[in-house]
C-alpha positions in Angstrom: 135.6 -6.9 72.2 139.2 -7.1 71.1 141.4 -4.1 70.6 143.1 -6.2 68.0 142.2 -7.9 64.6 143.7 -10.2 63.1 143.2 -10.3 59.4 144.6 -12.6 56.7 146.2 -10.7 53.6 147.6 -11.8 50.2 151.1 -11.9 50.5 152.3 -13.0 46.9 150.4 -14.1 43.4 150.3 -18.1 43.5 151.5 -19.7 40.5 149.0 -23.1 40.2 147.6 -23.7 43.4 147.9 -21.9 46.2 150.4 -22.4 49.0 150.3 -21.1 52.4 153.0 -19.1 52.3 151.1 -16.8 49.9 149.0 -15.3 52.4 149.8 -13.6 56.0 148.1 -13.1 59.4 149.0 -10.0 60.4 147.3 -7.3 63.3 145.4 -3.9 63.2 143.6 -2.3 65.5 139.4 -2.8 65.4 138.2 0.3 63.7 135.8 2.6 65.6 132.4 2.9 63.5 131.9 6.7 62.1 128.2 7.8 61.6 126.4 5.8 59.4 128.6 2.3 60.2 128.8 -0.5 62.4 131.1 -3.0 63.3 130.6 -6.7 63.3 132.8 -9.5 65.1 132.9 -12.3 62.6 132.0 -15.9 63.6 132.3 -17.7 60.3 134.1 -17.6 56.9 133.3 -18.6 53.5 136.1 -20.0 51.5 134.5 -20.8 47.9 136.7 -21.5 44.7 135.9 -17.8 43.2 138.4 -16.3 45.4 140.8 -18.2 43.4 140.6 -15.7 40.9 141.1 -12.6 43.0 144.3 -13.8 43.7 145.5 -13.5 40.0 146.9 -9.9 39.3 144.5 -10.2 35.8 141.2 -8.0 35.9 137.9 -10.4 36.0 134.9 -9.2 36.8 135.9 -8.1 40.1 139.4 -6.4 41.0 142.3 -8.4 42.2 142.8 -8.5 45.6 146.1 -6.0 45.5 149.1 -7.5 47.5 149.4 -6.6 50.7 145.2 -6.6 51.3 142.7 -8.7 53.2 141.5 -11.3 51.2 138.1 -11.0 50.3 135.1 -13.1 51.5 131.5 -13.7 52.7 131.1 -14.0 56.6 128.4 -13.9 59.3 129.0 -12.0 62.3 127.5 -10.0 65.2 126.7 -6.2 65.5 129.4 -5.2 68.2 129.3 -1.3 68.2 127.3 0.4 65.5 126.1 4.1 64.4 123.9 3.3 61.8 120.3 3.2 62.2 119.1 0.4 60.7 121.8 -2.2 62.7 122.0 -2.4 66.0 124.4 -4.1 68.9 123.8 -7.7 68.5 122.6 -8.1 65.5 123.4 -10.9 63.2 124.7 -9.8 59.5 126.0 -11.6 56.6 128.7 -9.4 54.4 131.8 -9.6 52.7 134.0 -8.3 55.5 136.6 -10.9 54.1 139.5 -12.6 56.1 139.6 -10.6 59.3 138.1 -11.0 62.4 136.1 -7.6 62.7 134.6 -5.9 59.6 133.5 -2.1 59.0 130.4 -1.7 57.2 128.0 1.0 55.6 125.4 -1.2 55.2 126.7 -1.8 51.5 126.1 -5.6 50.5 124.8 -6.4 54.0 122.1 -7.9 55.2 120.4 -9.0 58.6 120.0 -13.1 58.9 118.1 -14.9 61.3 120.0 -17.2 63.5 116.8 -18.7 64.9 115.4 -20.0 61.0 118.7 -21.6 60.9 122.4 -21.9 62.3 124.7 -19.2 61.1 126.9 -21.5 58.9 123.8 -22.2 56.7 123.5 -18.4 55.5 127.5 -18.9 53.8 126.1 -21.7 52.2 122.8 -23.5 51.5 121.2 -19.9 52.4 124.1 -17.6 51.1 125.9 -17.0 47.9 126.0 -21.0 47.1 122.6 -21.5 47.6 121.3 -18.6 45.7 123.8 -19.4 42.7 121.9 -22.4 42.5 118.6 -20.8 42.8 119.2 -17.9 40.2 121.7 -19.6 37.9 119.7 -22.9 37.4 116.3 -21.7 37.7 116.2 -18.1 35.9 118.9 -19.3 33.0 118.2 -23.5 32.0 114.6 -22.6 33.2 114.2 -26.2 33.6 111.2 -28.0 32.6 109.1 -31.4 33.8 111.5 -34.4 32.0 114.5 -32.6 31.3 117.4 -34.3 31.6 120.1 -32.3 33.4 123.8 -32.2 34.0 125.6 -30.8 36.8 129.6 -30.7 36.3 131.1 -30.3 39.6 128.0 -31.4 41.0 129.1 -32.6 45.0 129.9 -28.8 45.7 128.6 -26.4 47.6 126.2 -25.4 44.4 126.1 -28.3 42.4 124.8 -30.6 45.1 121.7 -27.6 45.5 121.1 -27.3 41.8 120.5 -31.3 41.5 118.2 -31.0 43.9 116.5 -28.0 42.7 116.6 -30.3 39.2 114.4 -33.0 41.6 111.8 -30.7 42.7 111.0 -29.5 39.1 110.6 -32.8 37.9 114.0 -33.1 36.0 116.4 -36.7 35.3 119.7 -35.5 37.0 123.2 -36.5 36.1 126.5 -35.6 37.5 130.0 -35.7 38.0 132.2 -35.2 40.9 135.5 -36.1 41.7 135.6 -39.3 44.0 133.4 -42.5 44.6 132.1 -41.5 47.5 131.1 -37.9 46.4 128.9 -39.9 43.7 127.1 -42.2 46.2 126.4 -38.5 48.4 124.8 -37.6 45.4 123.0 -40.4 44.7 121.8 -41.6 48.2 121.5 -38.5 50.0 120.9 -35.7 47.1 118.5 -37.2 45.0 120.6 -37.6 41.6 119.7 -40.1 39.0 123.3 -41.0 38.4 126.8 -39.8 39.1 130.4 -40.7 37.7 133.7 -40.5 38.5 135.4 -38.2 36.1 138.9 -39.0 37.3 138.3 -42.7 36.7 136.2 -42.3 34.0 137.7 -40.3 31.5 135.6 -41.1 28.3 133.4 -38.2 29.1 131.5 -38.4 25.8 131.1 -42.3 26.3 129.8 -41.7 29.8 127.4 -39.0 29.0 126.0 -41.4 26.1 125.4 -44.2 28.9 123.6 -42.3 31.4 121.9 -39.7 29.7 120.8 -41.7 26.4 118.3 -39.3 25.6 120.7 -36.1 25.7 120.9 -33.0 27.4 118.5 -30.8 27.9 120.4 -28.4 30.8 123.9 -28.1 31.9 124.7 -26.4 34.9 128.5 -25.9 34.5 130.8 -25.2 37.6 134.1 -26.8 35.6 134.1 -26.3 32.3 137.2 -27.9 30.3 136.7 -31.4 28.7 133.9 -32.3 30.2 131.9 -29.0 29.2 133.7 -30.0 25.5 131.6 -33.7 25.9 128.3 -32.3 26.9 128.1 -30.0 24.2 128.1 -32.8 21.4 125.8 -34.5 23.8 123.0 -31.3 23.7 119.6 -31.6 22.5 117.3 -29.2 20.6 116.9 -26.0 22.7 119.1 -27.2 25.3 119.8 -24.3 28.2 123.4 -24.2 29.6 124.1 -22.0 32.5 128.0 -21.2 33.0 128.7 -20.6 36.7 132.3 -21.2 37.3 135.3 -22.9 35.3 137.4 -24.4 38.4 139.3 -26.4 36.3 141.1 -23.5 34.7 141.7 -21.7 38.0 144.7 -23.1 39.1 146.4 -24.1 35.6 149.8 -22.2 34.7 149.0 -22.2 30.7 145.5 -22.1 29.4 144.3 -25.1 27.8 143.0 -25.4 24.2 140.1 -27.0 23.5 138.2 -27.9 20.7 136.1 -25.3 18.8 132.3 -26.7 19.5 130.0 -23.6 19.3 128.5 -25.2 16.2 126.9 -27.5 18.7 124.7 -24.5 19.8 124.4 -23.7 16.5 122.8 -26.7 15.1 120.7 -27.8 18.1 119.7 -24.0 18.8 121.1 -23.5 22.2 121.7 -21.4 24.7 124.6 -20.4 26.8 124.8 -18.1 29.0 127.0 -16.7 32.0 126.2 -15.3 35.2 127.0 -13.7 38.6 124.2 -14.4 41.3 124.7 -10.5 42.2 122.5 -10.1 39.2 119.8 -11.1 41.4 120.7 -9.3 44.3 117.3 -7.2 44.7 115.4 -10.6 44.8 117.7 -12.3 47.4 115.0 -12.6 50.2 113.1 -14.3 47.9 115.9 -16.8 47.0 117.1 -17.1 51.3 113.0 -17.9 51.6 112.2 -20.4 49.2 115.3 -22.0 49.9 114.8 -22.2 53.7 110.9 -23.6 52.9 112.3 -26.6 51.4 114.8 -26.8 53.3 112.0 -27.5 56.3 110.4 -29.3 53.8 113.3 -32.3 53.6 113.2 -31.3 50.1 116.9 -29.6 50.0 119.6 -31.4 52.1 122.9 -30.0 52.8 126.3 -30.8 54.4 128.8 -29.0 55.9 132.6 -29.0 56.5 133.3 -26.5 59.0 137.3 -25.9 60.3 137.5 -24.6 63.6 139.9 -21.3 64.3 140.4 -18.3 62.2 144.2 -19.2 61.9 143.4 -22.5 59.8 142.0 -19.8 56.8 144.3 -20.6 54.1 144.5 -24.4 54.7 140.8 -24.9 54.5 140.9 -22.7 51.5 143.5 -25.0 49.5 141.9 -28.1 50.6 138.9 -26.9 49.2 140.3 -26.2 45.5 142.0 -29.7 45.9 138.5 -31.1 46.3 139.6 -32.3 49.8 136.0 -30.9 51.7 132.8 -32.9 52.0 130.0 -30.3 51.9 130.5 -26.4 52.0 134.1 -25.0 53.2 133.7 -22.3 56.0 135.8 -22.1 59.3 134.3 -21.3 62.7 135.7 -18.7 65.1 
């Protein structure tokens, strides 16, 4: 074990995207556990477009990440000294011990992961938060029927890609969008969808949604929001079910955009929206990491992964990710 830790703070408040010169790698020493905490030596980070937010100085619902602090983050890691009685030397742990090397830990928001159901990557993604988004925010909010025609914005992410498939299983038609040609064949071939477009080529959203889901929307699953969440909702049908999960393509804009006012859409065709943060769910996450895993074994949920090796590469894979740059969940590898 290191004496040292090297951790990755926020260094200034990014005006649009991020730029590496807005965080810093700097050293502390690797804190001694007191009674009732344990260490762990992270092997792999999460980078996921929510932390976009924590870098604004605005309240959410989270804090800011203050200047000067780690930035924050989901890892896996190992046990490496521990007085706490339920974890143990060697142990593997998922937490958010954020951009650092070594984490200290109460046992608050951690848990124990197997690394013999399934490499440690897979529990920051298909069988962390992402995949458990997918589970809770799709299933327990559009509470999707046999026939339902669905629509994933966003959909080649680390969630979206899960929630089409989760669509699949339940017997739904599933649309998408994402934001290259080859994203849409990924989720075509390999995922499962129905159909996929281009939004950055095709820009008639409502013209688009009209040709491949002719019968209308019964469930949106929104990670993007903006124009294209203003073209489904004059696409909805009776009853329709929209789960808000993220709105990445405010994040990184210097002025908020206006849109137009289209909540009469819910009105008329009796709709619900609703938003969510998967920590709602956090008491029924072994259920979620289960049933996920099961069809996972089952071929029925396929995943990829784009994995950067070495810690120091944290804030590069982080802005390629918000420029859409990954193929499959963003993490980087110790």
């Amino acid at each position: 074990m290191s004496n040292m830790n090297r951790q990755w703070t926020l260094a200034g408040r990014p005006s649009g995207f991020p730029e590496e010169s807005n965080f810093s790698l700097v050293e502390s020493a690797v804190p001694d556990p007191g009674d009732g905490e344990f260490v762990v030596k992270v092997e792999a980070w999460s980078v996921d477009p929510y932390m976009r937010g924590r870098m604004n100085a605005q309240q959410s619902y989270s804090a800011p990440v203050e200047l000067g602090a780690v930035m924050e983050g989901g890892t896996v890691g190992r046990v490496v000294a521990s007085k706490h009685s339920d974890y143990a030397e060697g142990d593997t742990v998922y937490g958010k011990f954020g951009w650092q090397e070594y984490g200290l830990c109460d046992g608050t928001g951690a848990y124990k992961v197997d690394p013999d159901f399934a490499p440690m990557s897979a529990y920051l993604g298909v069988l962390g938060m992402p995949g458990l988004t997918a589970y809770f925010g799709f299933l327990e909010i559009c509470k999707p029927k046999e026939g339902d025609t669905v629509f994933v914005s966003g959909a080649a992410g680390a969630v979206g890609a899960l929630v089409g498939q989760l669509a699949k299983i339940h017997g739904c038609r599933v649309v998408g969008s994402a934001g290259t040609d080859e994203k849409c064949a990924y989720l075509v071939s390999e995922c499962g969808y129905d159909a996929a477009f281009n939004y950055k080529t095709d820009t008639d959203y409502v013209a688009k949604l009209k040709e491949l889901c002719p019968n209308g929307v019964d469930c949106y699953f929104d990670n993007v929001g903006g124009a294209i969440t203003d073209a489904v909702l004059v696409s909805l049908n009776d009853f329709a079910r929209i789960s808000i999960c993220g709105q990445i393509s405010q994040y990184n804009l210097e002025k908020p955009e206006m849109g137009p006012r289209l909540v009469w859409a819910l009105l008329v065709h009796q709709s619900k929206m609703e938003g969510f943060l998967v920590f709602r769910w956090l008491e029924r996450y072994p259920e979620g990491i289960k049933q996920m895993g099961e069809w996972v074994k089952e071929g029925k949920i396929k995943y990829r992964e784009d994995i950067i090796d070495g810690f120091e590469n944290m804030p590069k894979a982080f802005i390629r990710m918000l420029h859409g740059e990954n193929k499959g969940k963003q993490s980087v590898r110790a």
